[in-house]
C-alpha angles and dihedrals in degrees: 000000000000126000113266110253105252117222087256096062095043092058092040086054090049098048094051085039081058112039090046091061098045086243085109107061113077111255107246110263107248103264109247082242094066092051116109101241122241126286122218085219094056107116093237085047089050087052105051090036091239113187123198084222131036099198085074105045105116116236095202087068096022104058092170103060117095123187120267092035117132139144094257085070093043129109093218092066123099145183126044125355104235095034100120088208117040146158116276129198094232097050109040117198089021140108120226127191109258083217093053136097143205136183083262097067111123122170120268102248 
C-alpha cells in the first residue's frame, strides 16, 4: 500500500504542475495604455455627467461644477501625473481625459 500524499507534497507537485505549464506565472495586466478611452455617450459616463473636457461642462445644469475642477486634481485618478488619458476609480478598464471632469470629483487631499 502506498504512503498517503501530505499536504506539502500536494501543493510541491501543483506548483510544478503549474509552472510547467506556464498556469502558474501571473498574465501581464493590460497596460492602461492599451484601455479604449471613455465615451461621453457610455451610460456610466451619462450618469455622472462626465465631460471629455471640463472647460465646457455647463454649470447651470452642472451645480456642482466649479471652475478649475478636472480629473488631473481628483482623488479618483490614477495612474501618472502628466499622462493626458488615464485609469479612474469610477470607470474600470477605461480610459478618462485628465483634463475631464464628472458630478463624482472630489479634491485629492
Amino acid at each position: 500500500m502506498s504512503d498517503p500524499l501530505s499536504r506539502r507534497d500536494a501543493l510541491r507537485t501543483l506548483g510544478l504542475l503549474l509552472g510547467a505549464t506556464g498556469l502558474g506565472s501571473a498574465a501581464r495586466p493590460a497596460a492602461a495604455a492599451d484601455a479604449p478611452h471613455l465615451a461621453e455617450t457610455d451610460p456610466t459616463a451619462v450618469a455622472l455627467g462626465y465631460h471629455n473636457n471640463a472647460s465646457q461642462v455647463d454649470a447651470k445644469q452642472f451645480p456642482t461644477y466649479k471652475s478649475g475642477q478636472e480629473c488631473d486634481t481628483c482623488l479618483q485618478l490614477q495612474g501618472q501625473d502628466g499622462q493626458a488619458w488615464r485609469p479612474c476609480n469610477l470607470f474600470p478598464g477605461q480610459l478618462v481625459n485628465a483634463k475631464g471632469w464628472c458630478r463624482v470629483w472630489v479634491p485629492k487631499g
